[in-house]
PLY file of the C-alpha trace (Angstrom):
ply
format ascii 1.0
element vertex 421
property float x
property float y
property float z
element edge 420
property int vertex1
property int vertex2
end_header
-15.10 -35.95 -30.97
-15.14 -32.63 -33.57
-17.13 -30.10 -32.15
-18.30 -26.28 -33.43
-19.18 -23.28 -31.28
-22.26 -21.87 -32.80
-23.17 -18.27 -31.48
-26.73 -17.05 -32.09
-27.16 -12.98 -31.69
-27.53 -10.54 -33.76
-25.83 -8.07 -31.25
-22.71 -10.31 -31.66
-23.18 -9.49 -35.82
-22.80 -6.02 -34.78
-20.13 -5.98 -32.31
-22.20 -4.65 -29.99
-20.99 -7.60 -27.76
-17.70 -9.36 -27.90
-18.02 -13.23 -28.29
-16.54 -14.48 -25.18
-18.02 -17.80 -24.94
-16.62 -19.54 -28.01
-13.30 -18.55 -26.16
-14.30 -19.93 -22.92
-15.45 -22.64 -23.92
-12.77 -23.51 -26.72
-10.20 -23.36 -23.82
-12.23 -25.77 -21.96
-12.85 -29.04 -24.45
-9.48 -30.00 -25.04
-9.41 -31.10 -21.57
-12.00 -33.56 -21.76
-11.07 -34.82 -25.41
-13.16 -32.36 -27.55
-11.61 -30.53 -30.38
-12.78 -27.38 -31.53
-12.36 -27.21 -35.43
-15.16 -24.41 -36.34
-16.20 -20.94 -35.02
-19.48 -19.27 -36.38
-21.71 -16.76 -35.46
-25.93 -16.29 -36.90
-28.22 -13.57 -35.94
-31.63 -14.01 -34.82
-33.01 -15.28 -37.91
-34.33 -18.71 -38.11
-33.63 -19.52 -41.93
-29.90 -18.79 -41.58
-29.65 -20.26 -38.09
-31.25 -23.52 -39.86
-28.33 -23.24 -42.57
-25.67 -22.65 -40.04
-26.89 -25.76 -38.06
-27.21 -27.71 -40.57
-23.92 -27.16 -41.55
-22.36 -27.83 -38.06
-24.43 -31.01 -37.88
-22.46 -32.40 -41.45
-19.24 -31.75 -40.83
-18.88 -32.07 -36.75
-20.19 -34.65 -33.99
-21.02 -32.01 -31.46
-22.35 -28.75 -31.81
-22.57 -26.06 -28.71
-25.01 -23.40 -29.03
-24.94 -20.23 -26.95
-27.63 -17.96 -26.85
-30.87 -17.53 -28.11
-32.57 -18.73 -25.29
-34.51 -15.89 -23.67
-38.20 -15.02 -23.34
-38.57 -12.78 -26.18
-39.73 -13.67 -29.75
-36.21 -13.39 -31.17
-35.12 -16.02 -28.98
-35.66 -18.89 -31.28
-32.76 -21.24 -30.72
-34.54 -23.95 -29.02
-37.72 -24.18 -31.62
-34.89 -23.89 -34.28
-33.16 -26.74 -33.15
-36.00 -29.47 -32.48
-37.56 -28.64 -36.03
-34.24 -29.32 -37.46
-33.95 -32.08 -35.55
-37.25 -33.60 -36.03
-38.15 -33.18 -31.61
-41.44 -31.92 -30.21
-40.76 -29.42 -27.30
-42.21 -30.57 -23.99
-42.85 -28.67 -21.09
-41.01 -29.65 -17.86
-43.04 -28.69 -14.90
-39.83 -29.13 -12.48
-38.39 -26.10 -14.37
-41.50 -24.09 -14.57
-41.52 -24.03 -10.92
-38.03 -23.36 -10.00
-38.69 -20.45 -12.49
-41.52 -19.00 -10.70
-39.84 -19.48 -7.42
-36.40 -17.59 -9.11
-38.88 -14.75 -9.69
-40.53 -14.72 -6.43
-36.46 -14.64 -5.20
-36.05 -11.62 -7.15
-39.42 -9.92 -5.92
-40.42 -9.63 -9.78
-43.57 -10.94 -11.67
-43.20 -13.47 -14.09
-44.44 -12.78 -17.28
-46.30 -15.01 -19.65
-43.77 -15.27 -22.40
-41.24 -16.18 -19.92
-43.36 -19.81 -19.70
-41.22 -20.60 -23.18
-38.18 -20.72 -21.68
-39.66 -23.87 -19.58
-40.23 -26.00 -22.98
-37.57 -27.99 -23.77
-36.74 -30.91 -27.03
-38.17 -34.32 -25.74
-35.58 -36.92 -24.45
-33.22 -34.18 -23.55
-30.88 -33.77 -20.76
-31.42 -30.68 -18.57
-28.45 -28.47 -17.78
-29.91 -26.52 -14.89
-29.54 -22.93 -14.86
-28.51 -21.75 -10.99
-28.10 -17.40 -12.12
-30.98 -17.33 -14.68
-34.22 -18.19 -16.26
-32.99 -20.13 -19.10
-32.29 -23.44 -18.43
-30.02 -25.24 -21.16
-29.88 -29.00 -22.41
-28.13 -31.57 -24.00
-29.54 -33.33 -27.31
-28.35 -36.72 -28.49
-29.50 -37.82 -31.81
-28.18 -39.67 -35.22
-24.89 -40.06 -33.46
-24.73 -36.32 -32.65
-24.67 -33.97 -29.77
-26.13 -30.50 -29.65
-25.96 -28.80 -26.76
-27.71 -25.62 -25.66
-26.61 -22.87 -23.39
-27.77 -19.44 -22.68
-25.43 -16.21 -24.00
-24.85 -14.27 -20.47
-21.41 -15.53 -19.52
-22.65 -15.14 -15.92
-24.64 -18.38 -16.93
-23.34 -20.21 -19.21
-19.91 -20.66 -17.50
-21.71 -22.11 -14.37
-23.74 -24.61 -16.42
-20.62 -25.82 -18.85
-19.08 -26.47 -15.79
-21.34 -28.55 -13.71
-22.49 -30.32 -16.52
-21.33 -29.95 -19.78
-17.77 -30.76 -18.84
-18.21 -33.76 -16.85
-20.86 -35.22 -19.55
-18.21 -35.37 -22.15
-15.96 -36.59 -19.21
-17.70 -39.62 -18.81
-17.59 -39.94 -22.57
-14.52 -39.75 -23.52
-11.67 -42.53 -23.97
-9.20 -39.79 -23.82
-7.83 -36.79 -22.42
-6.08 -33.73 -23.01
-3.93 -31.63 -20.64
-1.85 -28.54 -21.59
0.77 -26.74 -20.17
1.92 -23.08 -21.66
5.24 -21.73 -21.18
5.40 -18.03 -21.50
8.20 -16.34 -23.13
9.71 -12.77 -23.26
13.03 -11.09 -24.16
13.68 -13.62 -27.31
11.96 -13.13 -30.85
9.41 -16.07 -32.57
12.00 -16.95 -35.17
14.60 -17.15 -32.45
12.74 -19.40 -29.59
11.98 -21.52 -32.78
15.52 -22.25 -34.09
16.83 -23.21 -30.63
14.10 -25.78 -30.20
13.16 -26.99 -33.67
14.38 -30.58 -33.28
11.92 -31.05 -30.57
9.00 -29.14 -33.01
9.90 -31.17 -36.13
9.86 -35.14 -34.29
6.77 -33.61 -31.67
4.02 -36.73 -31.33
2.80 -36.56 -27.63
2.77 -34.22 -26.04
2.37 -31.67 -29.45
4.32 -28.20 -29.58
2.34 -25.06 -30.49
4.32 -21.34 -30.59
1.43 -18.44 -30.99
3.29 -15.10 -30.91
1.43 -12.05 -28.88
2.44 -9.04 -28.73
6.05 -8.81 -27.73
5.93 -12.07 -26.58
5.65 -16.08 -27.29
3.60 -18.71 -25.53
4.52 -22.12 -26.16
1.57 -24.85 -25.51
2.46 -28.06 -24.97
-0.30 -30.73 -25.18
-0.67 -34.35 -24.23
-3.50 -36.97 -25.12
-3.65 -39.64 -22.44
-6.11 -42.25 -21.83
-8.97 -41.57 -19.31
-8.55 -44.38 -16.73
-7.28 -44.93 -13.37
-3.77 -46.31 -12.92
-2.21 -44.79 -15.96
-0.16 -41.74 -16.42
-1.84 -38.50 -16.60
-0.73 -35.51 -18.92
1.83 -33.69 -16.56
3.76 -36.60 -16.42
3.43 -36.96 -21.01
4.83 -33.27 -20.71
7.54 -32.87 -18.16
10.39 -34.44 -19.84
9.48 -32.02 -22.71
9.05 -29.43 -20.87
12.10 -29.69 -19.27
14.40 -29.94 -22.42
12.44 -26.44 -23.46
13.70 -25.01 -19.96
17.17 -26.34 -20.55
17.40 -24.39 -23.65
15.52 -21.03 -23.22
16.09 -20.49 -19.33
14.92 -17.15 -18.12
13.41 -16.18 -21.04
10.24 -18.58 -19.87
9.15 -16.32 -17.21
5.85 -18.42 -16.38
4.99 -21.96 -16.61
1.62 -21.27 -15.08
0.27 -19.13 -18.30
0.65 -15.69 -15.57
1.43 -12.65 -17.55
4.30 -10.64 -17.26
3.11 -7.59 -14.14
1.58 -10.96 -12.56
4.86 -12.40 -12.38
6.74 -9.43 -11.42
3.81 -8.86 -8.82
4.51 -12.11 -7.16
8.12 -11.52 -6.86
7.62 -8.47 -5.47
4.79 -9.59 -3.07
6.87 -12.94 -2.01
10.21 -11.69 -1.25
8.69 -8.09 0.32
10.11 -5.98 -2.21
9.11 -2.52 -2.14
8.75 0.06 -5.51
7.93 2.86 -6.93
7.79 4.07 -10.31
8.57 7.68 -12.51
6.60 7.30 -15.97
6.82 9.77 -18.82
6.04 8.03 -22.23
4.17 5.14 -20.69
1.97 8.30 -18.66
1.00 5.44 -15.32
0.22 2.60 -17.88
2.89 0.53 -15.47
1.52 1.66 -12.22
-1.75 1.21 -13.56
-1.04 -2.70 -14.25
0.97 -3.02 -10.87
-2.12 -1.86 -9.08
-4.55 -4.27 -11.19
-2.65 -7.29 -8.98
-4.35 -7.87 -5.55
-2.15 -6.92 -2.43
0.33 -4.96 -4.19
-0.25 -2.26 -1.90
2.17 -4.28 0.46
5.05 -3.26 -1.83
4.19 -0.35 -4.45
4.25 2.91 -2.86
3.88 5.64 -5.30
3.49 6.18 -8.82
4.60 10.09 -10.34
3.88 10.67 -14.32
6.52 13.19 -14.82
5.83 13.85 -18.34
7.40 17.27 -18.28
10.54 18.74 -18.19
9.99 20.69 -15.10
7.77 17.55 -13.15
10.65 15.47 -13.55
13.15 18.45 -11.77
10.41 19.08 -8.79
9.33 15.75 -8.36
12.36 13.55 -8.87
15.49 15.70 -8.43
16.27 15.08 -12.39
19.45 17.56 -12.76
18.32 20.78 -14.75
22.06 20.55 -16.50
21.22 16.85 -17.69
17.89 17.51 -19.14
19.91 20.43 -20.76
22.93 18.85 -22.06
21.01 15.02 -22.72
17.44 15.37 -23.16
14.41 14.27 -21.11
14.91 11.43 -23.21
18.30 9.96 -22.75
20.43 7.51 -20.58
21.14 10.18 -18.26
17.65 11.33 -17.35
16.40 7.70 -17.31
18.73 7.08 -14.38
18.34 10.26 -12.09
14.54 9.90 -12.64
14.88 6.36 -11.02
17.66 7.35 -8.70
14.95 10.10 -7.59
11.62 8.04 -6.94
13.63 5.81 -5.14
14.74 8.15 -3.06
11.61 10.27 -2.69
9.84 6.84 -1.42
12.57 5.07 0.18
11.67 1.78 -1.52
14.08 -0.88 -2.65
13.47 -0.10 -6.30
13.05 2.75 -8.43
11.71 2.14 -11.85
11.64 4.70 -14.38
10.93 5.26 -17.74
11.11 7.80 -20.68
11.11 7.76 -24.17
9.39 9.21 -27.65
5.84 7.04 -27.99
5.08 9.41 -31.41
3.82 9.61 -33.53
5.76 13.47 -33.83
8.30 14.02 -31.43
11.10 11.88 -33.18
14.29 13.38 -34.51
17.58 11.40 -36.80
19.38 11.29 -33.33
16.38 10.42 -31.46
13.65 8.66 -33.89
9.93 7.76 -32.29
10.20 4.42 -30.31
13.72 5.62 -28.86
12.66 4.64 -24.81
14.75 4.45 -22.21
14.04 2.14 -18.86
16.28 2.61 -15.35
15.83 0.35 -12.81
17.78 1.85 -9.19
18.35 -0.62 -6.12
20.86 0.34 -3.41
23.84 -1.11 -5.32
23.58 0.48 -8.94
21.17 1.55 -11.65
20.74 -0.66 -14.70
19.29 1.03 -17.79
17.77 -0.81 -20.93
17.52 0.93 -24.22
15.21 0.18 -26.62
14.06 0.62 -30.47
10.74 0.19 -30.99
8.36 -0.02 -33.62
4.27 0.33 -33.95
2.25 3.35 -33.07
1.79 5.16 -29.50
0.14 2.24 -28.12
1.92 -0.16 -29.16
5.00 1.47 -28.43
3.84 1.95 -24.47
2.55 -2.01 -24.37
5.92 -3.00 -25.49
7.87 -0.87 -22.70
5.86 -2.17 -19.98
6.38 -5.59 -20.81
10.15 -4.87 -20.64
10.16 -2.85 -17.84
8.21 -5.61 -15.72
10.55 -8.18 -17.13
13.69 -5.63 -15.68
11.47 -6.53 -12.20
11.31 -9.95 -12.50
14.85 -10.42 -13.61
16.39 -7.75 -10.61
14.76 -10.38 -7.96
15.98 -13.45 -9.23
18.84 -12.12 -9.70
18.91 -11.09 -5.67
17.77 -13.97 -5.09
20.16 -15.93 -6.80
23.42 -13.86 -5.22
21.17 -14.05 -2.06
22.12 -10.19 -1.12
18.38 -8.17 -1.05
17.53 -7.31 2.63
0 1
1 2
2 3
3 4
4 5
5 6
6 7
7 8
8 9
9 10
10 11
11 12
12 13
13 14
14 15
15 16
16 17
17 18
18 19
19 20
20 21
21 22
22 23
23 24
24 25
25 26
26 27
27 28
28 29
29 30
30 31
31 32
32 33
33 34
34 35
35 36
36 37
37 38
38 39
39 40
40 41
41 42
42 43
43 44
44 45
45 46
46 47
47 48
48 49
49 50
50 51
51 52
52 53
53 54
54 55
55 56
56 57
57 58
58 59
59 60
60 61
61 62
62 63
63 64
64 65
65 66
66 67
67 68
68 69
69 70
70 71
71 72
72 73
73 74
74 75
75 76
76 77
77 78
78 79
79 80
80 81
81 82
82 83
83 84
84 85
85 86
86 87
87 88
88 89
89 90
90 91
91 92
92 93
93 94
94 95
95 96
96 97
97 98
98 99
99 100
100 101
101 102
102 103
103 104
104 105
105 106
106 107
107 108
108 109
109 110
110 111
111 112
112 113
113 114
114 115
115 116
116 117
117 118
118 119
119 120
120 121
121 122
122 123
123 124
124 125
125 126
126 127
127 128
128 129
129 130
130 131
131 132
132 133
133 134
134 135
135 136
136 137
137 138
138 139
139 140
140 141
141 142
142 143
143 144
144 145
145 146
146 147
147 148
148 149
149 150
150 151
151 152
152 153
153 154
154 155
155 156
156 157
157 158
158 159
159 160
160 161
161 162
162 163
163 164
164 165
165 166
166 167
167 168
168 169
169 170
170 171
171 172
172 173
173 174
174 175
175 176
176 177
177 178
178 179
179 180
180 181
181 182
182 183
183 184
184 185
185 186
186 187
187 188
188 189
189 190
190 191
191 192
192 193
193 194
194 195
195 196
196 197
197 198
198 199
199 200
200 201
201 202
202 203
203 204
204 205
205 206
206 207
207 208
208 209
209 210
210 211
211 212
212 213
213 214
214 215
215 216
216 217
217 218
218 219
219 220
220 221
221 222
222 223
223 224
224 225
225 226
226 227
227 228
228 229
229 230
230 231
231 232
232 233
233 234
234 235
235 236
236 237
237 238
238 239
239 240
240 241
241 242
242 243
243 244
244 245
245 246
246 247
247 248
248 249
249 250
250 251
251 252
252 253
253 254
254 255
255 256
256 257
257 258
258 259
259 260
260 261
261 262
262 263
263 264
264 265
265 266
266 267
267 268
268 269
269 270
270 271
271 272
272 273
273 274
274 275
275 276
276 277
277 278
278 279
279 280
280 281
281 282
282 283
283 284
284 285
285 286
286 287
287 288
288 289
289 290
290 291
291 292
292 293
293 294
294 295
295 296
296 297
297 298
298 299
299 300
300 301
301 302
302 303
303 304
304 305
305 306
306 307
307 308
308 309
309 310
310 311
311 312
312 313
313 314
314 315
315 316
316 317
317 318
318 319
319 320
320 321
321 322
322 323
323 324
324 325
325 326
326 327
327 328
328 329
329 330
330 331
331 332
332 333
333 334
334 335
335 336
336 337
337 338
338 339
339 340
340 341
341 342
342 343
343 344
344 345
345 346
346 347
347 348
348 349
349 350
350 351
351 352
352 353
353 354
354 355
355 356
356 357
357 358
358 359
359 360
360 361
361 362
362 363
363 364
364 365
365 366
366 367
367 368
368 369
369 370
370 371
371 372
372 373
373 374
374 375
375 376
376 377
377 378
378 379
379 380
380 381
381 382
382 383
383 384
384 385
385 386
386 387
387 388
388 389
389 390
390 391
391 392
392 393
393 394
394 395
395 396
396 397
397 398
398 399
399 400
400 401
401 402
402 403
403 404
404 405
405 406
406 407
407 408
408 409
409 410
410 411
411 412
412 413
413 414
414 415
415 416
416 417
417 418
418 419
419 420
């Protein structure tokens, strides 16, 4: 089955609010063998939502509408719908009641327009609303499916869930499954030469690179049939899968679609790692992600921004010679800054970074995007240069993707040689 995502909201028009449904829900159908081939988004206008539907209906078999299904007189998705559709809407007493007990819940009076919401297109199936007012449903007609859900995400999720998924479940002869590989440390071009053999013959499972910022994800899909007794996706993918691992190794950092501070996170958290961290040009943007993971208080101690000169000689120990003869951006200063929070917190590690984020600043010798990463352990300090383009914020993304990456690889490495105590 084709399906379309059709959004109805003005406010979405106006990117007042970011359309986080057709997302959700895009992610969701492939696993139940529905493929998403159209995106669109009407306002609250019944003419052009007629047009848009219309549309949908000719060139898809299913079409999933979110919003436009509140109480007010802008909410006309359902009325929209059955008049295109040729359905009377019917009032379902059931629904009427759970509504007026939801309000009594709540301590609120119902209002009369809120009665609306308990109309729905004759013949329907309900999709029962468990966090709101609006209940959805499910049309089948002419060898089509529409299907509508309210806009709050709160809602919507819970509904597509319990209902909407296993409906085209049972319908489906197939299934999809996929697994996504996560890359880092190697370029697009570059993952795609070493593997191209496998891209170019690819039947099932499929091969799909999408390149992120300073990163690749590879998505490998496989179509199986939806029975008992017969293979299921993982097994379609692993030989595949496994031929990709041969040839990129530890430049796949997650097979589980984790990002990159997730993964360094869990190394961290699993083999009781401690940290701390010295930011100039990235001004806490590391610490900040390390502290987004739950539990990392177990292992990250302290975060300093020593952004100048003088923070980075009072708070870290930096030399006031190096900063003198190197720079506060240099090799040199990148090391005694993590040499310093390391041994200011007595962790294992010491990360620290420093470099020119722009857009002034840069020099010939020392041109914006010049950053410099140290990573300290009781055995050495490692440091990473790097040459990077974009503006500020790209420029500080980009370093903390590396910098979580020097995390992940310092572990395995320990792991590997089996000497971290």
């Amino acid at each position: 089955m084709d399906a379309e995502i059709l959004a109805v909201g003005t406010e979405l028009l106006m990117g007042q609010i970011t359309n986080t449904n057709a997302q959700y829900i895009s992610s969701r159908l492939p696993s139940v063998g529905v493929n998403v081939y159209y995106h669109s988004v009407v306002g609250d206008n019944p003419e052009r939502l007629r047009k848009c539907l219309n549309i949908a209906l000719e060139r898809s078999d299913v079409v999933i509408m979110t919003g436009g299904l509140g109480p007010t007189k802008d909410d006309l998705t359902k009325e929209t719908v059955a008049d295109v559709l040729g359905l009377k809407l019917v009032l379902h007493e059931d629904i009427l009641d759970t509504m007026k007990a939801y309000f009594k819940k709540m301590n609120r009076k119902m209002t009369d327009n809120n009665i609306k919401q308990a109309y729905l297109p004759e013949n329907c199936i309900v999709v029962k609303n468990s966090n709101g007012t609006a209940p959805g449903c499910i049309i089948e007609k002419d060898e089509k499916v529409v299907i509508m859900l309210p806009g709050p995400p709160s809602e919507m999720k819970p509904m597509f869930e319990e209902t909407v998924i296993p409906y085209f479940a049972s319908k489906s002869q197939y299934k999809l499954t996929s697994k996504f590989l996560r890359i880092f440390g190697i370029g697009e071009s570059a993952m795609e030469d070493l593997i191209m053999d496998l891209v170019e013959k690819q039947s099932n499972p499929t091969i799909a690179p999408y390149a992120k910022e300073g990163e690749v994800t590879l998505r490998l899909t496989a179509r199986y049939k939806n029975e008992n007794n017969t293979c299921d996706g993982e097994e379609i993918i692993k030989p595949v899968e496994d031929e990709i691992k041969r040839r990129l190794g530890d430049y796949i950092y997650s097979t589980e679609n984790k990002n990159l501070e997730e993964v360094a996170a869990e190394l961290l958290l699993q083999n009781n790692v401690t940290i701390a961290t010295a930011e100039s040009c990235t001004g806490g943007l590391i610490s900040s992600r390390l502290t987004d993971i739950p539990g990392i208080s177990k292992v990250f101690n302290r975060g300093i921004v020593s952004y100048s000169n003088e923070a980075k000689i009072e708070n870290l120990g930096v030399k006031r010679q190096t900063l003198e003869k190197y720079g506060a951006v240099s090799r040199e200063t990148a090391r005694e800054m993590a040499e310093g929070i390391r041994n200011v917190s007595g962790t294992d590690l010491g990360l620290a970074v420093t470099g020119i984020a722009g857009p002034g600043g840069g020099t010939a010798e020392k041109p914006v995007g010049l950053v410099y990463i140290a990573l300290a352990d009781k055995y050495d300090i490692s440091v990473k240069e790097l040459r990077l383009t974009g503006d500020r914020g790209k420029i500080r993304r980009i370093t903390c993707l590396h910098a979580f990456d020097m995390i992940r690889r310092k572990i395995l490495e320990w792991k590997e040689n089996d000497n971290h105590s």
